[in-house]
C-alpha positions in Angstrom: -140.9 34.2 -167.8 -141.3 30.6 -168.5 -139.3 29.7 -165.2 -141.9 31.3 -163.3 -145.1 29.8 -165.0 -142.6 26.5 -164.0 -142.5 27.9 -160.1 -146.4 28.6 -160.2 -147.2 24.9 -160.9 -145.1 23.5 -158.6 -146.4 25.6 -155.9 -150.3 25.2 -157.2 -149.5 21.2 -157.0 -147.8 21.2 -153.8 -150.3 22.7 -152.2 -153.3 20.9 -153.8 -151.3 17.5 -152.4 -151.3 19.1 -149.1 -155.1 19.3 -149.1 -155.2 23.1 -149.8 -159.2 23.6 -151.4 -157.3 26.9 -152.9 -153.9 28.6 -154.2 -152.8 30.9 -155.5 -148.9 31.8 -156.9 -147.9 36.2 -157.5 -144.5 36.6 -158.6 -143.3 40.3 -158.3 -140.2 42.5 -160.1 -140.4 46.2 -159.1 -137.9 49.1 -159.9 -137.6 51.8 -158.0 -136.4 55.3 -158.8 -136.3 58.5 -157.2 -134.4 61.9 -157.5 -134.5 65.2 -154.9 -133.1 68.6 -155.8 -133.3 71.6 -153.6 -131.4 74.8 -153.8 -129.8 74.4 -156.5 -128.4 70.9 -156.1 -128.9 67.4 -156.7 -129.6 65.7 -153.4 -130.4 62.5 -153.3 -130.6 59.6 -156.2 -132.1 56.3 -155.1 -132.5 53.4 -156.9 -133.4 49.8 -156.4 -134.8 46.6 -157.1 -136.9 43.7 -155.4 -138.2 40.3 -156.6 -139.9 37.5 -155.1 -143.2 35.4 -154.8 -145.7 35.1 -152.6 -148.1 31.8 -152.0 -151.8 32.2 -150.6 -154.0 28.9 -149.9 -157.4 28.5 -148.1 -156.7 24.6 -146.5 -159.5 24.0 -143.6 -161.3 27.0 -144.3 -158.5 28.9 -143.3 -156.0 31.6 -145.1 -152.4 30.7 -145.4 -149.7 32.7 -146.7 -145.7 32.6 -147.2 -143.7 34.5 -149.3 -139.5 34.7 -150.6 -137.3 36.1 -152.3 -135.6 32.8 -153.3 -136.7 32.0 -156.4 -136.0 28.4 -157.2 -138.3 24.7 -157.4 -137.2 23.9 -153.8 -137.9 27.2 -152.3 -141.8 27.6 -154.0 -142.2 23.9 -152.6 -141.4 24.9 -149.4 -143.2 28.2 -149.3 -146.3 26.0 -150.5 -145.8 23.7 -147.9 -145.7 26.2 -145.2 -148.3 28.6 -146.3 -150.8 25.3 -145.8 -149.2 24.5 -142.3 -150.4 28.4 -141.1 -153.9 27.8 -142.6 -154.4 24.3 -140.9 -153.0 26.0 -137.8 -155.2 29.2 -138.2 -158.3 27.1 -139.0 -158.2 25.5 -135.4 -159.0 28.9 -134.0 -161.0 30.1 -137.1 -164.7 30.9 -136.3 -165.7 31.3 -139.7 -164.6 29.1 -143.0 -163.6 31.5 -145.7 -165.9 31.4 -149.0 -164.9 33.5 -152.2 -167.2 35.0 -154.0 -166.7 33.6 -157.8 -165.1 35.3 -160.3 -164.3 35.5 -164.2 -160.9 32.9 -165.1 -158.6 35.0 -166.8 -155.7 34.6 -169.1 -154.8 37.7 -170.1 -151.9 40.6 -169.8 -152.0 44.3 -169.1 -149.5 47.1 -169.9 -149.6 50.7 -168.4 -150.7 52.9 -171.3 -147.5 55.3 -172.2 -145.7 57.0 -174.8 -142.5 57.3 -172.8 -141.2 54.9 -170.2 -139.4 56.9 -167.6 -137.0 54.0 -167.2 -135.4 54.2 -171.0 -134.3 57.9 -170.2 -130.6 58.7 -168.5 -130.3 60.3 -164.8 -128.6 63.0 -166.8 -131.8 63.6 -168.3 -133.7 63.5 -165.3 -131.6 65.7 -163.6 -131.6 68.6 -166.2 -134.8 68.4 -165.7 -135.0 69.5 -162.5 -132.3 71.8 -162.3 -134.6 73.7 -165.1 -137.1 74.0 -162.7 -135.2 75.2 -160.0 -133.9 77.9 -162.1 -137.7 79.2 -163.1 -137.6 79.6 -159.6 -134.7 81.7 -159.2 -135.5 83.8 -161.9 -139.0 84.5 -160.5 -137.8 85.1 -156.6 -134.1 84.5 -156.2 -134.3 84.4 -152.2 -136.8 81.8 -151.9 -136.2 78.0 -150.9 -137.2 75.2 -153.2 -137.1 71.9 -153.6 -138.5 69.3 -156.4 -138.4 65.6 -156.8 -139.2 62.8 -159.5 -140.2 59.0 -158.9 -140.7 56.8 -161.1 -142.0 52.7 -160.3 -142.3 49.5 -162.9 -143.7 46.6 -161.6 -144.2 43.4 -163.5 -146.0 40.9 -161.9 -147.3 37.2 -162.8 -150.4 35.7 -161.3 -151.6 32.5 -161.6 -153.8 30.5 -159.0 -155.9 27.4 -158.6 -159.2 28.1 -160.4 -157.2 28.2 -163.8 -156.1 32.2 -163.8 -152.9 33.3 -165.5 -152.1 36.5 -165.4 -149.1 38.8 -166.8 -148.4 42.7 -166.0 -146.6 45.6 -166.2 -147.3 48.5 -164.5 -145.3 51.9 -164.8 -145.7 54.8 -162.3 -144.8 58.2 -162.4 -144.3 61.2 -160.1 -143.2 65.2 -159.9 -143.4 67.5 -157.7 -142.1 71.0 -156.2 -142.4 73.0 -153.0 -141.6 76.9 -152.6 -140.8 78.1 -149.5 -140.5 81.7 -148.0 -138.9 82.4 -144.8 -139.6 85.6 -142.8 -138.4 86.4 -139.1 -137.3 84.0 -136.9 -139.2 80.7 -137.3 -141.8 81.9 -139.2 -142.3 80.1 -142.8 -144.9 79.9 -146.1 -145.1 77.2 -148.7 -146.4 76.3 -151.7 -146.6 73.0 -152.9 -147.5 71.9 -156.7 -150.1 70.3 -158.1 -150.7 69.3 -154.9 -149.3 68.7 -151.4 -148.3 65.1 -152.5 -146.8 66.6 -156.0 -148.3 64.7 -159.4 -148.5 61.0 -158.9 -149.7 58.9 -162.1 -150.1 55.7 -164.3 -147.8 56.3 -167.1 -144.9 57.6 -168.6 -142.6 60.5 -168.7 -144.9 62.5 -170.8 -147.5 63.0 -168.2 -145.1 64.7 -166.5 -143.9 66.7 -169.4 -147.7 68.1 -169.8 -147.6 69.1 -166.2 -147.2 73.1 -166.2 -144.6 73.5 -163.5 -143.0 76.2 -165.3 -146.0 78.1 -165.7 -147.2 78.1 -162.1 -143.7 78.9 -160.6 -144.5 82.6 -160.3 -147.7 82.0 -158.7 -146.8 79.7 -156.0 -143.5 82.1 -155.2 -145.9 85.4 -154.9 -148.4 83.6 -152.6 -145.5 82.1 -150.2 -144.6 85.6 -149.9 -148.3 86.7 -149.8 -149.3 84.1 -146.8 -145.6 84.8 -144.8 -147.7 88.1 -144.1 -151.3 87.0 -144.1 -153.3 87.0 -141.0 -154.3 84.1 -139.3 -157.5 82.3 -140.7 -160.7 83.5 -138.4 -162.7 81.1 -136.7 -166.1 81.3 -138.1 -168.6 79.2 -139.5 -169.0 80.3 -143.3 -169.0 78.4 -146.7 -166.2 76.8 -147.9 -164.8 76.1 -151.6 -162.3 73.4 -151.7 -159.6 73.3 -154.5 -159.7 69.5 -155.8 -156.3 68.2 -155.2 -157.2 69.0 -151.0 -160.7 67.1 -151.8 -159.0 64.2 -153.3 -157.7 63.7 -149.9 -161.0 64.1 -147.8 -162.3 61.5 -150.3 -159.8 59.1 -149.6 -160.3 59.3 -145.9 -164.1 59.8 -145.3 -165.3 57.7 -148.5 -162.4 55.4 -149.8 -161.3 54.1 -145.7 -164.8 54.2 -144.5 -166.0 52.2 -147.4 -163.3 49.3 -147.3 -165.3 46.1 -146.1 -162.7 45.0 -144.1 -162.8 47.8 -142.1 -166.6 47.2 -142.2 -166.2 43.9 -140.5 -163.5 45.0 -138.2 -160.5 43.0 -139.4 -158.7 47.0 -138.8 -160.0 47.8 -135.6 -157.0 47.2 -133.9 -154.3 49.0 -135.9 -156.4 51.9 -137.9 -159.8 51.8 -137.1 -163.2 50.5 -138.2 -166.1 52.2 -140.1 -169.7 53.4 -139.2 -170.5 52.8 -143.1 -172.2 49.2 -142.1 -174.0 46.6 -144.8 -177.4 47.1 -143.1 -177.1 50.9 -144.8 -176.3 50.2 -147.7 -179.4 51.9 -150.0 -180.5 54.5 -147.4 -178.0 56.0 -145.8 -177.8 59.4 -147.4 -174.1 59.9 -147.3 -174.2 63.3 -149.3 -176.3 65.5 -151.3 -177.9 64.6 -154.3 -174.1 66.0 -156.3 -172.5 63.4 -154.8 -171.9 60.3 -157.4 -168.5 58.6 -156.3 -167.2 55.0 -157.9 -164.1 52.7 -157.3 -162.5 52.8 -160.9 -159.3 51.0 -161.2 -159.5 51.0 -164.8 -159.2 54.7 -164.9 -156.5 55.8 -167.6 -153.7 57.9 -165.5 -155.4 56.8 -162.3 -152.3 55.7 -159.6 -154.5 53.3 -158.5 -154.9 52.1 -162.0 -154.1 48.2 -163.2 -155.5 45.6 -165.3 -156.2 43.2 -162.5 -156.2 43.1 -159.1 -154.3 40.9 -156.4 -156.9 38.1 -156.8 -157.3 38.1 -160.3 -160.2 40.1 -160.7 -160.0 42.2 -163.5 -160.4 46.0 -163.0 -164.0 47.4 -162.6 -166.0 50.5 -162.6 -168.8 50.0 -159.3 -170.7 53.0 -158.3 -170.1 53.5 -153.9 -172.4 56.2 -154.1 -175.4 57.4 -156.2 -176.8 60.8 -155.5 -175.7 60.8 -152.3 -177.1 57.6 -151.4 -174.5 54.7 -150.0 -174.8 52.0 -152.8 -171.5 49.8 -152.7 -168.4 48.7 -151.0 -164.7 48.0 -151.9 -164.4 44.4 -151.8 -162.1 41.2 -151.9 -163.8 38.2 -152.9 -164.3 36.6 -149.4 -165.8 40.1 -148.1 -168.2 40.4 -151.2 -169.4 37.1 -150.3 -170.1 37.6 -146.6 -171.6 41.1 -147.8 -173.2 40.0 -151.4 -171.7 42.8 -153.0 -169.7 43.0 -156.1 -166.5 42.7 -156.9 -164.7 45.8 -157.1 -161.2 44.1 -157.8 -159.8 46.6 -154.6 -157.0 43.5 -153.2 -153.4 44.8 -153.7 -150.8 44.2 -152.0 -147.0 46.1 -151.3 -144.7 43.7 -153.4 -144.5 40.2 -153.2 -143.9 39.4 -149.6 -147.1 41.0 -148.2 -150.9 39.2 -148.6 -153.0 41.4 -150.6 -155.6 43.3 -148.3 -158.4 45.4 -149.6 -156.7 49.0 -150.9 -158.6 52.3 -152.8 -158.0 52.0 -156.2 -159.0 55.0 -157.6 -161.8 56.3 -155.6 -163.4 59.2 -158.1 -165.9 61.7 -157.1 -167.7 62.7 -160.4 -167.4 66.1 -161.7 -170.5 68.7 -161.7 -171.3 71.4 -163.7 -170.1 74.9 -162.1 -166.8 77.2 -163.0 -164.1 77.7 -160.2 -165.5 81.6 -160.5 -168.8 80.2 -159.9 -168.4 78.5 -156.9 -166.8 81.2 -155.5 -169.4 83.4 -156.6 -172.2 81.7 -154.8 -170.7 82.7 -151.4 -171.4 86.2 -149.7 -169.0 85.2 -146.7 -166.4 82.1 -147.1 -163.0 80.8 -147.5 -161.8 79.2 -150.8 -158.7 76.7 -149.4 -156.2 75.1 -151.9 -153.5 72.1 -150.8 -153.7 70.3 -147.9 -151.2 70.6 -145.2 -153.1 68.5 -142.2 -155.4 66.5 -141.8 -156.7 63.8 -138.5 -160.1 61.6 -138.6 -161.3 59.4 -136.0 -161.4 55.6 -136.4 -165.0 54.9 -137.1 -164.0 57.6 -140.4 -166.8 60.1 -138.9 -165.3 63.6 -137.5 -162.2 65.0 -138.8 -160.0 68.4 -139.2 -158.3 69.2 -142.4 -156.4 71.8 -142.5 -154.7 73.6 -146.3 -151.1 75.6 -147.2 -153.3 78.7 -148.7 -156.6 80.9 -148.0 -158.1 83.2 -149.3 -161.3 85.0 -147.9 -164.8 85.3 -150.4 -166.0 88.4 -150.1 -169.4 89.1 -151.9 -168.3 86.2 -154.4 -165.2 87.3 -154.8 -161.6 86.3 -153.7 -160.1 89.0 -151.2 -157.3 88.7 -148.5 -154.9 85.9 -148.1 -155.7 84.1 -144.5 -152.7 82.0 -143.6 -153.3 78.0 -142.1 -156.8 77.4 -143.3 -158.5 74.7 -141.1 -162.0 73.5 -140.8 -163.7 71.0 -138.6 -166.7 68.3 -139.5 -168.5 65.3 -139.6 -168.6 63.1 -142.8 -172.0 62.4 -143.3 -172.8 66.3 -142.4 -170.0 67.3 -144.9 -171.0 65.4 -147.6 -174.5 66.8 -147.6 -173.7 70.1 -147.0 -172.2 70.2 -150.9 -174.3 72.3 -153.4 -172.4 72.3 -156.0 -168.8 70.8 -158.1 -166.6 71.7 -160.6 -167.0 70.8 -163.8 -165.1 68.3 -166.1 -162.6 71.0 -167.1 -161.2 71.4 -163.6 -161.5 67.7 -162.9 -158.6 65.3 -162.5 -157.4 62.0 -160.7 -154.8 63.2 -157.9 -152.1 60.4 -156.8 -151.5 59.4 -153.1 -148.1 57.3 -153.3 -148.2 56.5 -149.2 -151.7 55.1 -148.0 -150.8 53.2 -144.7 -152.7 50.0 -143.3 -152.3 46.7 -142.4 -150.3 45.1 -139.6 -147.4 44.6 -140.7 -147.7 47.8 -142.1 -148.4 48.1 -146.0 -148.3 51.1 -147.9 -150.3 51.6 -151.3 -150.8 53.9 -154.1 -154.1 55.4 -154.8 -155.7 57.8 -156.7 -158.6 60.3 -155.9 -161.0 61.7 -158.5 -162.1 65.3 -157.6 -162.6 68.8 -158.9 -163.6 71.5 -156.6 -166.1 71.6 -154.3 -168.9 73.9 -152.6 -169.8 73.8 -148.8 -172.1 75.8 -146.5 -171.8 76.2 -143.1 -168.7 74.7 -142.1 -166.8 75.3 -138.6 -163.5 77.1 -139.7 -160.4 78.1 -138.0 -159.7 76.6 -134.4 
């Protein structure tokens, strides 16, 4: 990678000449695989690859950026050159100057931690694979429709910027997944989805996918597609509710992890996604959740999809507590917000690829375990709903009343699981939601769940996170519609 540490510097000098009081120079390689099966036969097999650079400046107190896939001398020139012209020209309308919060120089490198790198094994492989999956699921219910998938992502990535950073990466990503489906009369249809409605989504290799038990679960997922095709409708109530964790990764991510971004604290989203009623002047009082709710950006966590060694900006990876006993105690950050905010930095700036300016993404957003047995949580409710993998979901933009809605139910009967319910939904306010949590499951049933496709940004970026979670415990939530 010599050639590119030869880019960098031209592009660092060239924009220092230009008057640029910052750069900085991200060189990106990603390779992209993914494979579908369904029914029996190999669907779809897509591959690809993408490289380029991008070059971000602050010149008159203004950002700058430009970014190509052309990587030679004249082109980073160029791109420098330009990526000052938009900040001059951004700078004339700029209210504020941008200040960045300091941070650590690093020279340093990072490799996903892995036995097996998807990327050395043959489609052929891949392939058998999944065809042995699909066949578990003939043998277990030979009229039911199924599909699976695998993805796999490696990303290297070189940073190096103004202040004396210089930064080497390689990332590896890896994904599974299967769905079950059971058809009954005319339109009407059940699934099942495993581990969760997004499949397994990871930092690592091959063998975190190997550990999964697919096999194992196949049976399961086919008897309650069946079971739910003739379920009864979930009643609308209001009842306690236990959540399975891979449906309350996902309520994290978008009543903690969106409405604690402090971008979307200052506004810069409010015209595409939203904004966020989580504002600095609560920060230390505003009682978010009960006092079993500990939640911390972690993009250091091992497995974690969110997981590297440093962020966008060259801020290494870091474990900052958002809440503390249900009490709002930090923000996502990017260095100019943790300045305007005095917060730390929680090294949450990532971009998608090379040709996008980093904006400030979930990592992994954890919510720690607590103490109780699934069969605990359950048996603490006379009257409830236990719901497992989501299906829906829709939250307003401030990040304050939402519906989810999950693939299974099951009634809680005198603390114990009874009828299925099909099409689970709830209704809620985040800050009631939160506190309305007595109790979590414990470190056996926690895990970090994998969202490959967080939207935001205009133009559009998507990002992969992760969601710490195990099951949950709520009283007095407005089911059914």
């Amino acid at each position: 990678m010599a050639d590119i540490e030869k880019m960098s510097r031209i592009a660092l000098r060239k924009a220092d000449s230009l008057g640029a009081e910052y750069a900085d120079f991200r060189y990106e390689e990603s390779y992209f695989e993914r494979l579908d099966f369904a029914d029996g036969t190999a669907e779809k097999l897509e591959q690809s690859t993408d490289r380029g650079f991008g070059i971000r400046v602050i010149a008159d107190g203004a950002w700058g950026f430009f970014s190509s896939s052309l990587v030679n001398p004249r082109e980073v020139s160029r791109a420098a050159e330009l990526a000052v012209a938009i900040a001059k020209a951004s700078a004339r309308i700029n209210k504020l100057v941008i200040r960045l919060a300091p941070k650590t120089i690093a020279r340093d490198s990072f490799r996903t931690p892995l036995k097996i790198d998807p990327f050395t094994m043959t489609i052929a492989q891949k392939l058998d694979y999944l065809r042995q999956l699909d066949d578990l699921v003939v043998k277990a219910d030979g009229s039911i429709s199924r599909e699976a998938f695998l993805d796999f992502k490696k990303t290297t990535k070189l940073y190096y910027d103004s202040e004396g950073s210089e930064i080497w990466q390689e990332l590896v990503q890896s994904g599974a997944g299967m769905t079950v489906t059971a058809a009954g009369q005319g339109r009407a249809r059940a699934s099942r989805s495993y581990p969760s409605n997004e499949g397994l989504f990871c930092s690592g290799g091959w063998e975190l996918i190997e550990s999964e038990p697919f096999a194992d679960n196949i049976p399961r997922l086919c008897e309650e597609a069946r079971a739910l095709l003739a379920a009864p409708e979930c009643p609308s109530k209001i009842c306690d509710i236990v959540l399975d964790g891979s449906h309350l990764g996902l309520v994290i991510h978008e009543s903690i992890g969106h409405a604690l971004e402090l971008d979307r604290v200052f506004g810069s989203e409010r015209n595409f996604s939203g904004a966020s009623f989580a504002t600095p002047d609560k920060i230390g009082k505003l009682k978010y959740g009960s006092e079993h709710i500990n939640v911390i950006c972690d993009s250091a966590a091992v497995t974690g999809l969110g997981s590297f060694g440093y962020d966008d900006e060259g801020v290494k990876a870091a474990s900052i507590p958002l809440i503390v006993n249900g009490i709002l105690t930090g923000y996502l950050s990017s260095r100019e917000t943790a300045d305007k905010a005095t917060v730390p930095l929680s090294a949450s700036m990532v971009a998608e690829g090379w040709g996008n300016i980093p904006l400030i993404r979930m990592t992994n957003t954890n919510l720690m375990p607590g103490r109780y047995t699934l069969d605990e949580l359950i048996g603490g409710v006379d009257d409830g709903i236990y719901m497992e993998t989501s299906s829906s979901w829709s939250i307003d933009d401030m990040r304050q009343n939402f519906q989810f809605g999950c693939q299974l139910g099951r009634l809680i009967e005198g603390g114990k699981l009874t009828t299925y319910v099909k099409n689970p939904t709830y209704t809620s306010s985040t800050i009631d939601f939160w506190n309305s949590c007595d109790g979590l499951g414990d470190a056996s049933l926690w895990r970090i769940w994998g969202t490959p496709n967080c939207g935001k940004g205009q133009p559009g970026q998507n990002a992969r996170t992760g969601q710490g979670a195990s099951p949950g415990r709520f009283r007095r939530i407005k089911v059914g519609r």
